[in-house]
C-alpha distance (Angstrom), angle and dihedral (degrees) to the residues before:
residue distance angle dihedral
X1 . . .
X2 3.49 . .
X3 3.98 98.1 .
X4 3.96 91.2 55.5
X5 3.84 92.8 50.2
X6 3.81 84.5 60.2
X7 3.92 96.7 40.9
X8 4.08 80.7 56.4
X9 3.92 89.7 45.1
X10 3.91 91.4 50.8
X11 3.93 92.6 39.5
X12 4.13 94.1 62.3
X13 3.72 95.2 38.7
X14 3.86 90.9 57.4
X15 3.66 77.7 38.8
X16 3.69 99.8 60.5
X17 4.20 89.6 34.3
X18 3.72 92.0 61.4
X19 3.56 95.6 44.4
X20 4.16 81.5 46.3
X21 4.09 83.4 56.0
X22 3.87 88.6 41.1
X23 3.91 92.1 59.9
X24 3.64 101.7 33.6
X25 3.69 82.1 47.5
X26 4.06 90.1 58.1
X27 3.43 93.9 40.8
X28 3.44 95.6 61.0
X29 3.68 94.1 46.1
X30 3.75 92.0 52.9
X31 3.89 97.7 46.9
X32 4.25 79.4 51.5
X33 4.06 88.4 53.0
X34 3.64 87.0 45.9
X35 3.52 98.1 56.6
X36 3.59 94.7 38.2
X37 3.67 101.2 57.5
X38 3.88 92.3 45.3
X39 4.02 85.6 54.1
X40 3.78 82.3 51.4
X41 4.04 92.7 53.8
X42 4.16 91.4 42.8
X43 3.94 88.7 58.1
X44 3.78 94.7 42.4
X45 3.77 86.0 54.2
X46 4.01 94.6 48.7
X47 3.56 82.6 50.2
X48 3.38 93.1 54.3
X49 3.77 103.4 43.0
X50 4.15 77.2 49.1
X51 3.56 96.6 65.9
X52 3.67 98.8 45.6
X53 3.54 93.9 50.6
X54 3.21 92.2 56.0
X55 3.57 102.3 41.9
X56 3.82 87.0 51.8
X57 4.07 92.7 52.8
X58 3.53 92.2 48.5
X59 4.31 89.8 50.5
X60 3.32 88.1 50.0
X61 4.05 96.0 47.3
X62 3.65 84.2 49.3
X63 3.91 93.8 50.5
X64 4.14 85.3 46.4
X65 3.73 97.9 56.5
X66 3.99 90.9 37.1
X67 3.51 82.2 135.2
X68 3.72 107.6 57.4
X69 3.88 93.9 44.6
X70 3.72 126.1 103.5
X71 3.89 123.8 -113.0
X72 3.74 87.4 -101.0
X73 3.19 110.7 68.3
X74 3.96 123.5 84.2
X75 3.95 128.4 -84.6
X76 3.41 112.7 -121.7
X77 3.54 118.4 -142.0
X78 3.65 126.2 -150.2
X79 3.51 143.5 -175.5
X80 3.68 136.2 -119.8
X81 3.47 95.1 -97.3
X82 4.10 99.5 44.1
X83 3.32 82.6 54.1
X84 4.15 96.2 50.7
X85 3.82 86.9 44.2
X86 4.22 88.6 50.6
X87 4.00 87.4 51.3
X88 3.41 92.0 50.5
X89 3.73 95.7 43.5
X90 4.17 90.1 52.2
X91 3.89 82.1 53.3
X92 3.53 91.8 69.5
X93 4.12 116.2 107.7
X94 4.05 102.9 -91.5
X95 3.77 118.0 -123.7
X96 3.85 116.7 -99.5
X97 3.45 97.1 -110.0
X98 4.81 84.2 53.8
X99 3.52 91.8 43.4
X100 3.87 108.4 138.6
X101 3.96 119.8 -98.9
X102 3.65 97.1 -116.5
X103 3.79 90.1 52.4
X104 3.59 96.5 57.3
X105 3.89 92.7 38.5
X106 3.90 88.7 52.3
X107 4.58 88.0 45.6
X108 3.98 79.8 54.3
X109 3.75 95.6 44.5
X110 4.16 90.0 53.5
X111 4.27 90.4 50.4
X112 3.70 98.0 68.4
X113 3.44 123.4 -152.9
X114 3.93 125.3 -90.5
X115 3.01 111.9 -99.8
X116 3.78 128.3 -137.3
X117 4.11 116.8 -104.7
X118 3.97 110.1 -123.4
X119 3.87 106.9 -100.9
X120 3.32 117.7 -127.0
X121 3.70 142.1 -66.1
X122 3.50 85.5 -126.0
X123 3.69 122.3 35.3
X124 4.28 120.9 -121.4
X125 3.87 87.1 -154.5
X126 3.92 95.7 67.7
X127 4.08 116.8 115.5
X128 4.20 94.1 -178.2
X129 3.64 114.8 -144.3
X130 3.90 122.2 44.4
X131 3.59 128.4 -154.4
X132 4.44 98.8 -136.8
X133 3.67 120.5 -174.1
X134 3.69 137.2 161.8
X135 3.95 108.6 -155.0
X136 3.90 93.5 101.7
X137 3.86 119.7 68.5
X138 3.65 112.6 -132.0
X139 3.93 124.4 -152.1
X140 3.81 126.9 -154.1
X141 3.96 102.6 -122.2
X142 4.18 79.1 61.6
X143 3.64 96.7 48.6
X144 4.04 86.5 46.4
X145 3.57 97.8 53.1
X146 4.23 97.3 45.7
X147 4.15 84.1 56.7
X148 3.87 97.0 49.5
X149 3.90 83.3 159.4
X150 4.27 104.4 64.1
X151 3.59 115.5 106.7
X152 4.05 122.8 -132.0
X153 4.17 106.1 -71.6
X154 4.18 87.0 39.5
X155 3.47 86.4 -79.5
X156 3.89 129.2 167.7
X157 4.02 145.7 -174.2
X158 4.18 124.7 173.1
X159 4.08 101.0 -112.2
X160 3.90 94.5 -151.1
X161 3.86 102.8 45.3
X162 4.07 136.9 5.7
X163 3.12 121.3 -84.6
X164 4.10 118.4 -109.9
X165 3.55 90.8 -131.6
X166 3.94 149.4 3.2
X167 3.01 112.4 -118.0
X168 4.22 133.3 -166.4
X169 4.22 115.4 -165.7
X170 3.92 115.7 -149.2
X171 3.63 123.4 -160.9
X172 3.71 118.7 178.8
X173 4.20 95.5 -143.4
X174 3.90 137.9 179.6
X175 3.48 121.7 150.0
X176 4.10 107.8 -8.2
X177 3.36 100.3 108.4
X178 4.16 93.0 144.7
X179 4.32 81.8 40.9
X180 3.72 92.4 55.7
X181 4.22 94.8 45.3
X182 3.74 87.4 59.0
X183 3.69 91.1 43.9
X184 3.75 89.6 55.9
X185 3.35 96.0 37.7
X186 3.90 85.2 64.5
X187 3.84 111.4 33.6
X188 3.65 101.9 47.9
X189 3.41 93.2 65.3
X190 3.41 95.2 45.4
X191 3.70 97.2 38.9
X192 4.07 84.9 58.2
X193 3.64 93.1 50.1
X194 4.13 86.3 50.4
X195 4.13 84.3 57.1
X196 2.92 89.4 -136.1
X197 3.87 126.1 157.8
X198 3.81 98.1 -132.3
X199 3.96 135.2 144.1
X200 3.95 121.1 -164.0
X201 3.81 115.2 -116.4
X202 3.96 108.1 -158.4
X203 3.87 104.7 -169.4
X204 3.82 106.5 -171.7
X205 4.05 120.4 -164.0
X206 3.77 108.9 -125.2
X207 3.77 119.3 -140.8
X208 3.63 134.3 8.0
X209 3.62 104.6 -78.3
X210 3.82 125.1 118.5
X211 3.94 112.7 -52.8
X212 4.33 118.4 -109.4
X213 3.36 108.5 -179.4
X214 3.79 95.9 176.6
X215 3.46 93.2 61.3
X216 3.71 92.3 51.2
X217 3.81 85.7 52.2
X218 3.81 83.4 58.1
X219 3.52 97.0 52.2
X220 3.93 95.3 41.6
X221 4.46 78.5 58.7
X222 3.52 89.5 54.7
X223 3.97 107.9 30.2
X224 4.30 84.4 47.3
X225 4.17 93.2 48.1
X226 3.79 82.8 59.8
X227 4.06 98.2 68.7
X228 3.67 98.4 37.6
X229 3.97 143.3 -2.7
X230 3.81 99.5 -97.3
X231 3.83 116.0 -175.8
X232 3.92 90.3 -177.3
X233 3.86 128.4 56.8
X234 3.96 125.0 177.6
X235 3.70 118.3 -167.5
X236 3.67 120.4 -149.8
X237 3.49 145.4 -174.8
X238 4.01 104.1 -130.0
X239 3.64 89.5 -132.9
X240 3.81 101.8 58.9
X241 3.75 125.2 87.8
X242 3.59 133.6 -174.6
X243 3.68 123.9 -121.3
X244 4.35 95.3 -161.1
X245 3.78 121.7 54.9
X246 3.88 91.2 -159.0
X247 4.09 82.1 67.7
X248 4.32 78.5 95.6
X249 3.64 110.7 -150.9
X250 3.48 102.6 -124.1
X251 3.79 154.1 75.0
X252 3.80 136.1 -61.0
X253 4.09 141.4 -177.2
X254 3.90 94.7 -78.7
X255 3.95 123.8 27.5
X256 4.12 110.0 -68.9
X257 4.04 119.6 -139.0
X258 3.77 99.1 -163.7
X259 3.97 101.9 -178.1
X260 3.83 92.4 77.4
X261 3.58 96.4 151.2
X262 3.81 122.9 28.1
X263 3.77 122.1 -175.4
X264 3.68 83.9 -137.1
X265 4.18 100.6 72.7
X266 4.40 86.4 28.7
X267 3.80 102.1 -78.7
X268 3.99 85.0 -63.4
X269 3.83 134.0 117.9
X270 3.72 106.8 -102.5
X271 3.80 96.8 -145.2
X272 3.94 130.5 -16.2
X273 3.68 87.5 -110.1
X274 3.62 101.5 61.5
X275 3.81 121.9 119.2
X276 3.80 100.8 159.1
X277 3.78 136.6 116.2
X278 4.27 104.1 29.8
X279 3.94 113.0 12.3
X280 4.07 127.9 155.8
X281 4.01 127.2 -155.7
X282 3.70 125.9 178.1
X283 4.08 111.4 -127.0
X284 3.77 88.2 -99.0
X285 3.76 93.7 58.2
X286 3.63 90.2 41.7
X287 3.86 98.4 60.0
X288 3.52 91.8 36.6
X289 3.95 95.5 75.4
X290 4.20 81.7 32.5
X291 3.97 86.8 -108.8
X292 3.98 120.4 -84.1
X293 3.84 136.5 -19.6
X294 4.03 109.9 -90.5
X295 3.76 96.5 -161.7
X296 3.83 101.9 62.1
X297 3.63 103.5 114.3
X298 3.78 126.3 -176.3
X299 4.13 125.1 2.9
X300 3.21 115.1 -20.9
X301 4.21 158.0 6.8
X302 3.68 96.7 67.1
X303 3.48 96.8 94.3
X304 4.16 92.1 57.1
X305 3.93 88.5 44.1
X306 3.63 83.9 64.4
X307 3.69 93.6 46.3
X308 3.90 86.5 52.4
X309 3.94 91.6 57.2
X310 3.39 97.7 46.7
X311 3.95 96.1 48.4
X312 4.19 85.3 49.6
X313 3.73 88.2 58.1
X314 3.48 93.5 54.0
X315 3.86 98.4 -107.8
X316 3.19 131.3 138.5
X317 4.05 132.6 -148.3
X318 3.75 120.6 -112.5
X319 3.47 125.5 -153.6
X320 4.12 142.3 -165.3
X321 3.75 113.8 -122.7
X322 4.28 112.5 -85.2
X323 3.46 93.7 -98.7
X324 3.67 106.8 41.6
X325 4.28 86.9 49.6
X326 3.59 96.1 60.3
X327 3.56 122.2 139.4
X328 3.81 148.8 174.9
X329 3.14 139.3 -137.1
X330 3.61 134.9 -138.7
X331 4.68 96.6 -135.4
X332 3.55 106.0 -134.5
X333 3.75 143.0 156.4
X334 3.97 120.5 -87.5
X335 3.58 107.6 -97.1
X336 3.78 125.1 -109.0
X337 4.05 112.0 -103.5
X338 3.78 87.3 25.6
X339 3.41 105.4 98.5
X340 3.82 120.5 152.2
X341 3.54 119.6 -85.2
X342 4.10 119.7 -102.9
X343 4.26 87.0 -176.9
X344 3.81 93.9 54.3
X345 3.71 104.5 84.9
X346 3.60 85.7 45.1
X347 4.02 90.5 57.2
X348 3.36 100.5 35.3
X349 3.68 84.6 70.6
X350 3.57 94.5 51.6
X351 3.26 100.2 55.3
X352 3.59 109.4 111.8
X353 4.00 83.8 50.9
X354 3.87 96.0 54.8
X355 3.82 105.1 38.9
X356 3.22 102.4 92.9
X357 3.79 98.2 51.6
X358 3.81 98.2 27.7
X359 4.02 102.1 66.5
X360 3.56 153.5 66.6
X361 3.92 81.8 -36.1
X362 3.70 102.9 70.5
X363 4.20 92.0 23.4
X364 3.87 103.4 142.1
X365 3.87 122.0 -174.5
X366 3.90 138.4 143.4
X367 3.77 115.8 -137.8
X368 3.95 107.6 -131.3
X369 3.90 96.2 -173.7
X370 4.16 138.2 -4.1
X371 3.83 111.8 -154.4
X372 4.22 111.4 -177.0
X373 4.19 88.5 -164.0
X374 3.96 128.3 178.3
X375 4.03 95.8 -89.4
X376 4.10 106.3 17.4
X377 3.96 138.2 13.0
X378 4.29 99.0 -124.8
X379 4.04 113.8 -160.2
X380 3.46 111.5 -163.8
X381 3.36 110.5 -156.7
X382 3.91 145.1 162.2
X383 3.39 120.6 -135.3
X384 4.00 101.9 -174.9
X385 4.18 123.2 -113.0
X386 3.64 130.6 -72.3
């Protein structure tokens, strides 16, 4: 009797455990539904919030680039607040790389530009003596293509420093054209190795009446002071060539006579006097004597006038040593309508009597033609009869 009592006993307490088990069991498996359908509701909602955000960056993409869209496509309608919110969105600091136009032109405005050392007193690029000869003819398409660097009107500027000094060339011209190739064919290359800021003034007589080569010299002043503000001018005969590139092309303190020493009188100075053939003044010096005599006609005198007007204003000339001013020059014939002048004795004593009323202040001219070609600017001009 006593052994089934206890089977019964045992019986409900595994009973009452399983059914224990049974709940624990459900319990469990609805907290785990519980949790999973809420997980279920949190993604739906991400989802959701997805969508819309994306829907309302691509209306508002489509509202920004309004412009660049077709007629096609659909208008997107906002409200007052999308539209706040876009306003305050544009107000937002731009990247870099959207930064407006005139921001970045105004950042590149504040960095200046570097700016080019002076070059030296003294240029690296000089070789000294020159071997100059005139057997070979010389053509312009060669002289153009060995100076690849001149500018239009034979004009040139060092690239990789600035220039010590601007500097206009004047050559009195009428009829040399084989003269003035070999005279470029030799000074641009040495007036690039000077570094020298320089453009080549070509000032060519028109006509056939009686030859002034002062007054051209005048003219070239003016005619060259109207491309660029030269403080420098050299005038040249075309038909003289220097032998030393260290004799610089350019101007000093007191008035410079370059062609010391011309194979023409033996390498020697003729006279202590003489200024002619390849001189340089600064703009200063220049006006100071009121430029050149206008009323030397025909060969010769002009030079010495210029001497006179000089010494009056208390300057003095200055000179390269004998053997770096050496020059050559090209033999030729005397030119028709340049026949030596029988008034220029007479006016060279005069000078200090005219100069102020015979000069670049009652110069008179009429410019026929202007020609800005590959090695030289040439004026052609007349400038009347004696």
């Amino acid at each position: 009797m006593m052994a089934g009592g206890d089977s019964s006993v045992k019986f409900l307490l595994l009973h009452r455990t399983c059914k224990l088990v049974v709940l624990l069991c459900f319990l469990h498996i609805s907290v785990t539904v519980f949790f999973y359908v809420r997980s279920l509701d949190v993604r739906f909602s991400f989802v959701q919030n997805q969508q819309h955000s994306n829907v309302s960056s691509t209306q508002t993409n489509r509202v920004r680039h309004a412009g660049f869209t077709s007629g096609t496509e659909p208008k997107v309608v906002l409200t007052t607040k999308e539209v706040q919110t876009m306003k305050e969105e544009h107000r937002e600091e731009p990247k870099a790389s959207e930064q407006p136009k005139e921001e970045k032109k105004k950042k590149e405005e504040v960095e200046p530009e570097k700016k080019l050392e002076k070059c030296p007193e003294t240029s690296p690029l000089l070789v000294g003596p020159l071997r100059v000869e005139f057997t070979s003819l010389v053509n312009l398409d060669q002289i153009k293509d060995q100076n690849p660097n001149l500018q239009p009107g034979g004009r040139f500027r060092p690239r990789d420093c600035e220039a010590v000094m601007k500097v206009a060339i004047i050559i009195p011209f009428r009829k040399r054209e084989e003269h003035l190739k070999f005279w470029l064919f030799y000074l641009h290359p040495i007036l690039q190795r000077q570094q020298l800021d320089y453009g080549v003034y070509v000032i060519n007589q028109d006509g056939d009446q009686i030859f002034n080569r002062a007054k051209l010299l005048n003219v070239g002043y003016l005619e060259a002071l109207k491309d660029y503000d030269y403080e420098c001018f050299i005038f040249s005969d075309v038909d003289l060539i220097p032998m030393d590139d260290r004799n610089t092309y350019k101007c000093f303190s007191q008035p410079r006579h370059l062609s010391v020493s011309m194979d023409k009188f033996g390498f020697r100075l003729p006279y202590n006097q003489y200024f002619g053939g390849v001189s340089s003044m600064s703009k200063e010096q220049y006006l100071k004597i009121n430029g050149f005599p206008n009323n030397y006609w025909g060969w010769g005198g002009e030079d010495d006038d210029i001497f006179n007007r000089l010494s009056s204003k208390g300057m003095s000339i200055s000179r390269p040593s004998g053997d770096v001013g050496k020059c050559r020059m090209i033999h030729h014939d005397r030119d028709k309508k340049n026949d030596p002048n029988p008034q220029r004795f007479d006016r060279i004593a005069h000078t200090r009597d005219t100069m102020h009323k015979d000069g670049i202040n009652s110069l008179s001219y009429q410019v026929v033609k202007r020609e800005r070609l590959d090695l030289f600017t040439k004026v052609t001009v007349d400038v009347g009869k004696p």
